[in-house]
DRENDO-1510 file (C-alpha; in Angstrom, 1 decimal, always signed):
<recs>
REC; n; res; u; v; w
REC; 1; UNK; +138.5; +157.2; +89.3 .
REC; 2; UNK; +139.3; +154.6; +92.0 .
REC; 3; UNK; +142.9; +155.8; +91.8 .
REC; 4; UNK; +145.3; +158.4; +90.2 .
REC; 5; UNK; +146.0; +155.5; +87.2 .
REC; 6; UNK; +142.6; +154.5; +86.5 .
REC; 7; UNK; +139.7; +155.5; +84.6 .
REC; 8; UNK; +138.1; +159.1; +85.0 .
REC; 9; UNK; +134.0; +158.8; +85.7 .
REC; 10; UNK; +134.2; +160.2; +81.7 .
REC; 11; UNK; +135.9; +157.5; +80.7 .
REC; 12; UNK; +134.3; +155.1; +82.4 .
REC; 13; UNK; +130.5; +156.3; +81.2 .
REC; 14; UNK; +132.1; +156.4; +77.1 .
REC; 15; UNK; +132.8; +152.4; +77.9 .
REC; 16; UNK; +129.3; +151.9; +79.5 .
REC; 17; UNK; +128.1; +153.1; +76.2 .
REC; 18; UNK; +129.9; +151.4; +74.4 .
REC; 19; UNK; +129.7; +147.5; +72.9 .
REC; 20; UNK; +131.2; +144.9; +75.2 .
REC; 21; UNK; +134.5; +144.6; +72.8 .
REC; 22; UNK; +135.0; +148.3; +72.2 .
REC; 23; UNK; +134.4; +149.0; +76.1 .
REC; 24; UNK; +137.2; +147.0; +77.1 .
REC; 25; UNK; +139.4; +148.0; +74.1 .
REC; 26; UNK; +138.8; +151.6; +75.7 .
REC; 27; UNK; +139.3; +150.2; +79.1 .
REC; 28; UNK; +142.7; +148.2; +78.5 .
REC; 29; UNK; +145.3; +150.8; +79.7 .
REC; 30; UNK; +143.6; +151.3; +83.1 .
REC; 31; UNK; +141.9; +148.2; +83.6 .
REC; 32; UNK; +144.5; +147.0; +86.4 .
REC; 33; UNK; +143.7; +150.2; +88.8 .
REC; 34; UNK; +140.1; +149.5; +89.1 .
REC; 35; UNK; +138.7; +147.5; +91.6 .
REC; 36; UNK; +136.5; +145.4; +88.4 .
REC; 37; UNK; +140.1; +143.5; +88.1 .
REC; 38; UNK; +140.2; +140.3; +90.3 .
REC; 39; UNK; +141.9; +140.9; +93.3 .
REC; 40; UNK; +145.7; +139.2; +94.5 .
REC; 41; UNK; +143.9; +137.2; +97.6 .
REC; 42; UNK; +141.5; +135.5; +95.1 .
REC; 43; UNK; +143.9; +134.9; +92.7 .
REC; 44; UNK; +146.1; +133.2; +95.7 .
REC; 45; UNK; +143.6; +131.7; +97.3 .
REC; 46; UNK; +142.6; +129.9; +93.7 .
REC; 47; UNK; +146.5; +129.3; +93.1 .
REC; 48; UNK; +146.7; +127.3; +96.4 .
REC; 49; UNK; +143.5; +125.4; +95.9 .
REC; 50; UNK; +144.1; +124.3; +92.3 .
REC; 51; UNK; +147.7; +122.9; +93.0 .
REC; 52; UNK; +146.6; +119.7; +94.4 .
REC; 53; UNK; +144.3; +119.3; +92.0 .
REC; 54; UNK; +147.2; +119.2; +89.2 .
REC; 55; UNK; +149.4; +118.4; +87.8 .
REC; 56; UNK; +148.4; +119.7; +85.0 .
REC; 57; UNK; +150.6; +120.5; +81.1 .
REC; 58; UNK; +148.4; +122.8; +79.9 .
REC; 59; UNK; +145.9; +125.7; +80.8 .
REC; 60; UNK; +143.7; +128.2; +79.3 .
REC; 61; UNK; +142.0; +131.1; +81.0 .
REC; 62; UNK; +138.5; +132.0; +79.2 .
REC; 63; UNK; +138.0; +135.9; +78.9 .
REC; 64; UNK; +141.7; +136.6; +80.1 .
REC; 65; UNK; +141.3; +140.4; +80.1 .
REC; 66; UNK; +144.7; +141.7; +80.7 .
REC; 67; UNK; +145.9; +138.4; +82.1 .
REC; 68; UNK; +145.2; +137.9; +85.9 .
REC; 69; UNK; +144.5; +133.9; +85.5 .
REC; 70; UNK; +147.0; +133.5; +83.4 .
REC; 71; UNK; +149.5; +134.6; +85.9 .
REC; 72; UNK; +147.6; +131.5; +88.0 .
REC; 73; UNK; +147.6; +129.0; +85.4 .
REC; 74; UNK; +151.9; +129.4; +85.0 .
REC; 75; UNK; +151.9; +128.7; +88.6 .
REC; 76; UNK; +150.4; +125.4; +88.3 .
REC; 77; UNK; +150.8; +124.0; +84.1 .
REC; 78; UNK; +154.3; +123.2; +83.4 .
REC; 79; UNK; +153.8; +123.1; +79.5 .
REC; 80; UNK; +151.6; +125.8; +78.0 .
REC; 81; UNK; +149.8; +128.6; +79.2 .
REC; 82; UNK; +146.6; +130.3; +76.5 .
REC; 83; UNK; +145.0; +133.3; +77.6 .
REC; 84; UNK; +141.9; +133.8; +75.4 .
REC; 85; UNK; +139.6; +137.2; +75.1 .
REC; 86; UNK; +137.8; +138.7; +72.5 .
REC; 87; UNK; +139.3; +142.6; +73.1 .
REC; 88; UNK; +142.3; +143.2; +71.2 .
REC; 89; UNK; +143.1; +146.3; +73.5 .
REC; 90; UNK; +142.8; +143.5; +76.8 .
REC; 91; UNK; +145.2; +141.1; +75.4 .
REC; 92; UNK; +147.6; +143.5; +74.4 .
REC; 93; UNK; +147.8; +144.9; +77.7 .
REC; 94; UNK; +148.1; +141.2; +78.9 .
REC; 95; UNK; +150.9; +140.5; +77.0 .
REC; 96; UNK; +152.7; +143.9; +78.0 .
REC; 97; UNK; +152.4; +142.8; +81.6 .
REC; 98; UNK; +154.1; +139.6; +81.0 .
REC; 99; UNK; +157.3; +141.1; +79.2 .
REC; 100; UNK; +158.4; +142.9; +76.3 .
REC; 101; UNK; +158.2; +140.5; +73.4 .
REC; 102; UNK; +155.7; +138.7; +71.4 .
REC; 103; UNK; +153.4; +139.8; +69.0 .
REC; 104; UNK; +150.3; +139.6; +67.4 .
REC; 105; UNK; +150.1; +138.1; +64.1 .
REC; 106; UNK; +146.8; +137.9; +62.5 .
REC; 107; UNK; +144.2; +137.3; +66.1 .
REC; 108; UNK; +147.0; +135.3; +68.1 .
REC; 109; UNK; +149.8; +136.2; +70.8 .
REC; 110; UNK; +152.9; +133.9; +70.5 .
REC; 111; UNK; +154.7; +134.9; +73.3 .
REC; 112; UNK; +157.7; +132.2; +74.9 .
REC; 113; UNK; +158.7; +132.6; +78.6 .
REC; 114; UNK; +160.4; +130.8; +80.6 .
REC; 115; UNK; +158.8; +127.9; +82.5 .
REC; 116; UNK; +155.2; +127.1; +80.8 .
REC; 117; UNK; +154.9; +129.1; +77.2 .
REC; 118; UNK; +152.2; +131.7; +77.0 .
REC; 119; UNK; +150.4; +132.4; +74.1 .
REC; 120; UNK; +147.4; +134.6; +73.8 .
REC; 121; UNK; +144.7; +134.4; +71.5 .
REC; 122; UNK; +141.2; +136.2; +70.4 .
REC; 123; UNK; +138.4; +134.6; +70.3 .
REC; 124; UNK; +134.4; +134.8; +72.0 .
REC; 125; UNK; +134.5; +132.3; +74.7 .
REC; 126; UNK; +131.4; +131.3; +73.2 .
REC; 127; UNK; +133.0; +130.2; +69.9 .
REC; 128; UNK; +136.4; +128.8; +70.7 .
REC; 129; UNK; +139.0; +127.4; +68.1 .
REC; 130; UNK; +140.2; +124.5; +70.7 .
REC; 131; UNK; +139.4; +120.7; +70.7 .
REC; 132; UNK; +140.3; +118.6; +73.5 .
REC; 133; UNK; +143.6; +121.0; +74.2 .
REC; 134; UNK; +143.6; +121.6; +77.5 .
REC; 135; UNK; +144.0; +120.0; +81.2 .
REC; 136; UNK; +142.8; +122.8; +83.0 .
REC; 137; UNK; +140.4; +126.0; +81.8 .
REC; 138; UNK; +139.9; +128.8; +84.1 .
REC; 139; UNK; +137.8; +131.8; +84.2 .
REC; 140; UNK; +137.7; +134.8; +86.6 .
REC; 141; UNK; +135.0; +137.9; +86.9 .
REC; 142; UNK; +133.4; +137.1; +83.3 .
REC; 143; UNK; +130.6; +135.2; +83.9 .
REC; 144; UNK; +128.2; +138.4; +84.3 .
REC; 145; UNK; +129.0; +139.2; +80.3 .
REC; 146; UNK; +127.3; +136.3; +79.2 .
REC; 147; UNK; +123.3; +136.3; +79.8 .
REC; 148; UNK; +121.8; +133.2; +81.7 .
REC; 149; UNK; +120.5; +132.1; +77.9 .
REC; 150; UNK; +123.6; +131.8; +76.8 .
REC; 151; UNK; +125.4; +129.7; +79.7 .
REC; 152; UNK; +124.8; +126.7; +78.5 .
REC; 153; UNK; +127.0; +127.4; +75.0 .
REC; 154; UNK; +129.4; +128.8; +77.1 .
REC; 155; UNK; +129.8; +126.1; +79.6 .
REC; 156; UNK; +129.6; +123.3; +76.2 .
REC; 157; UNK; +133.1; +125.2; +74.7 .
REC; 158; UNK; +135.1; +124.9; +78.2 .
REC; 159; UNK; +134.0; +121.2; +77.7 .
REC; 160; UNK; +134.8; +121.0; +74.5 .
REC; 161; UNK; +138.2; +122.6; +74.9 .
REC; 162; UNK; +139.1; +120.2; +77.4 .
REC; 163; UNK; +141.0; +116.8; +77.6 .
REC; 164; UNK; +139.1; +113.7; +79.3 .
REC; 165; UNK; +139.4; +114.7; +82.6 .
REC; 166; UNK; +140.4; +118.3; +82.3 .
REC; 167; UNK; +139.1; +120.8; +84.9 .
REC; 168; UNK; +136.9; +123.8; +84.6 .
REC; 169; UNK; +137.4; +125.8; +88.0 .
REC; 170; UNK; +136.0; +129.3; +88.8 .
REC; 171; UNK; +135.9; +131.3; +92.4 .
REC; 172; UNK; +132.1; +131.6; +93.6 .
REC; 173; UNK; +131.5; +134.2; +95.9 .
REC; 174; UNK; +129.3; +134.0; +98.8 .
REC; 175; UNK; +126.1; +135.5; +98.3 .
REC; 176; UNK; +125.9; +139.4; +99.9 .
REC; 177; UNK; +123.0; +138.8; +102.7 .
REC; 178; UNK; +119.7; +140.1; +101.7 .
REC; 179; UNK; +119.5; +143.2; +102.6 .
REC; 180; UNK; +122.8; +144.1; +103.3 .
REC; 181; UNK; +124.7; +147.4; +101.7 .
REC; 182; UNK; +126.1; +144.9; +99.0 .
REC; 183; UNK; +122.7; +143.0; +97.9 .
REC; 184; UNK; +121.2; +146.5; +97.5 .
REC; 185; UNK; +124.2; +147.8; +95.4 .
REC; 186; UNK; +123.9; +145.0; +93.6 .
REC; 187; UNK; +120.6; +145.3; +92.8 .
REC; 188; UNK; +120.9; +148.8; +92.0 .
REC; 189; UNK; +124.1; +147.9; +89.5 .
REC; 190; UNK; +122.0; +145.9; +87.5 .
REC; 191; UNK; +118.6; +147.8; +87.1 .
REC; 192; UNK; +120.8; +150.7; +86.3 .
REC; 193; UNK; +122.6; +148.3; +83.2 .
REC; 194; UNK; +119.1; +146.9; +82.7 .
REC; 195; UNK; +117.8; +150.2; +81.6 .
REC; 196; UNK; +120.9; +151.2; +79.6 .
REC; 197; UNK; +120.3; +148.4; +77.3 .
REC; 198; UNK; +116.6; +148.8; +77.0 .
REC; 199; UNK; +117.2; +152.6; +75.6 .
REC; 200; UNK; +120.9; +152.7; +74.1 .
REC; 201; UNK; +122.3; +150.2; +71.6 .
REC; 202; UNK; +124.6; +147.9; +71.5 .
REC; 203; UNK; +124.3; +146.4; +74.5 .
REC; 204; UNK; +126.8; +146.3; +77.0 .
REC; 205; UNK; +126.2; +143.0; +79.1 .
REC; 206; UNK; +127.5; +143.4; +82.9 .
REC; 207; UNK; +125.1; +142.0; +85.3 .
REC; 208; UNK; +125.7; +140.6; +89.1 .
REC; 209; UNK; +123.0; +138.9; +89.9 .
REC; 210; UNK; +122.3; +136.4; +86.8 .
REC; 211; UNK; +124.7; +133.7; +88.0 .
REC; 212; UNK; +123.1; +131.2; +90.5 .
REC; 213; UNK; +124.7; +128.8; +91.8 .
REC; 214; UNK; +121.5; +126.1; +91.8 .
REC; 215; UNK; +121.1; +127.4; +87.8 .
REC; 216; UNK; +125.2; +127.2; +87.3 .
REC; 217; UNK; +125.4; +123.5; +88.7 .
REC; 218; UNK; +122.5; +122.2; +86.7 .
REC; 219; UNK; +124.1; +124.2; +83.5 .
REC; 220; UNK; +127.3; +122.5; +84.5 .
REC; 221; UNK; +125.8; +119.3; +84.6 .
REC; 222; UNK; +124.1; +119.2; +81.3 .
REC; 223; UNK; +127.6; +120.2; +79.7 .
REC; 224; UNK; +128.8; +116.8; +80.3 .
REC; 225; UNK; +130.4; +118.1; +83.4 .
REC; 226; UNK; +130.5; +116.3; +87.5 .
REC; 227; UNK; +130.9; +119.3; +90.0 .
REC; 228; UNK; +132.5; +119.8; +93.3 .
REC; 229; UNK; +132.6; +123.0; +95.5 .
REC; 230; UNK; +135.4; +123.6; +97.5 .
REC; 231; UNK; +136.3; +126.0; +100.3 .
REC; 232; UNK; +138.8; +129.1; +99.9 .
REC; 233; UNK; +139.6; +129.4; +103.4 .
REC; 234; UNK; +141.9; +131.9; +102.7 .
REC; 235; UNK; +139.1; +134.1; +101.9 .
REC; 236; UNK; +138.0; +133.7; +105.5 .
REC; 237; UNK; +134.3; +133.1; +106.8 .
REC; 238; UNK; +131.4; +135.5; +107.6 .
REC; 239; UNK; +129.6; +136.2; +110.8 .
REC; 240; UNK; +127.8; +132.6; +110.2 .
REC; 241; UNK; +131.2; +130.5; +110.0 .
REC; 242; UNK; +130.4; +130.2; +106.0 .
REC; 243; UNK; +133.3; +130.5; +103.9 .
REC; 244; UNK; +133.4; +133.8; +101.6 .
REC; 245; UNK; +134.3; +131.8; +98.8 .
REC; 246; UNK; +134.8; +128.6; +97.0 .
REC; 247; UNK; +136.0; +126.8; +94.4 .
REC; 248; UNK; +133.5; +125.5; +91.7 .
REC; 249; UNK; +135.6; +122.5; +90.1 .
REC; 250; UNK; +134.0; +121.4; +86.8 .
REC; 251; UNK; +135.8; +117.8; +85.2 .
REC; 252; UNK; +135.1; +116.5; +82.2 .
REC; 253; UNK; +134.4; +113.0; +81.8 .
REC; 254; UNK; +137.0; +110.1; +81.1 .
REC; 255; UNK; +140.5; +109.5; +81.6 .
REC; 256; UNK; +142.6; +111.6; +82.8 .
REC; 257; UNK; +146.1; +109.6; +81.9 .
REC; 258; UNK; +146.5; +112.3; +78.7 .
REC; 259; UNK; +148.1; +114.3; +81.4 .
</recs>
């Protein structure tokens, strides 16, 4: 489905059915040839935005899947790169794409490379074994496998795993307009996932429409975090001379001289 290399519709109904974990473990070899992996612009557009912002030694991209942010976070850290996702079949396909060698031993990647050093670790993003690690956490296309309940957690460990003065950033999409082809398919997308997990356990958590950006600020805020938006123009503008997409840049508190 989507292309010759991706999933079949089969395989991509076994994953609906499946947990989150397993779904993605079954997912892993074709994850890159579907359009659910973020795309190059994004990632460039992100790339460009966050340089500025820097510099930054370390990184970490929260629910790395097979690695896009990563490949964002060695543009800008000059130290050490962590890519952290609870699927083992995800991370191993992360680590595939960024060379031959590594391995796993027990639930981490140690994988050296030249410029920053990646490493690649499992964990649930809302449990991670970091402390005050990083300089700069990023997270693309995850947010919708976490219910709104459980934002708040989520949004504490990216604090937690941050320096003083580290960065959370994340691309926000502009809103479909009501109405539109999108807002309906949308809408469709998560009544259809809504009444999957009210007949079929376990649940498989992939919703669109449960991140808003008035709920994701405030969430922010109570993390201990001060937030700015900033404009992608590389993404372009719509009909209204809005920009399609921003940059939601979360910073910790404090000093930022650790860096």
């Amino acid at each position: 489905m989507f292309t010759p290399q991706g999933p079949t519709l089969r395989e991509l109904a076994v994953q609906a059915l499946s947990s989150i974990e397993h779904g993605y473990d079954l997912l892993a070899p074709t994850f890159d040839h579907t359009p659910f992996r973020t795309p190059e612009r994004v990632l460039d557009a992100v790339t460009r935005a966050v340089r500025p912002l820097g510099p930054f030694r370390t990184g970490v991209d929260l629910c790395c899947g097979t690695g896009a942010g990563v490949g964002v976070l060695r543009q800008v850290c000059e130290e050490r790169v962590t890519g952290v996702d609870f699927s083992a079949g995800m991370l191993a396909e992360a680590a595939a794409r960024f060379g031959d060698e590594g391995e796993l031993l027990g639930d981490e990647f140690a994988y050296p490379r030249p410029g920053p050093a990646v490493e690649w670790v499992r964990a649930d993003a809302r449990a991670l074994p970091f402390t005050s690690a990083f300089d700069l956490a990023v997270s693309f296309g995850a947010f919708g496998h976490f219910l709104p309940a459980e934002r708040p957690g989520l949004f504490a460990q990216a604090h937690a795993a941050l320096r003083p003065g580290g960065l959370f950033v994340f691309p926000v999409p502009a809103p479909p307009p009501v109405g539109s082809r999108l807002y309906w398919t949308l809408w469709g997308f998560d009544g259809v996932m809504r009444l999957r997990n009210l007949v079929r356990r376990p649940s498989f958590v992939m919703y669109y429409r449960t991140f808003p950006l008035p709920d994701v600020l405030a969430d922010l805020t109570r993390a201990g975090f001060t937030t700015e938006l900033l404009p992608l123009p590389d993404l372009g503008e719509r009909p209204d001379g809005t920009p399609r997409g921003a940059l939601m840049v979360a910073r910790r508190g404090g000093s930022a001289h650790s860096r």
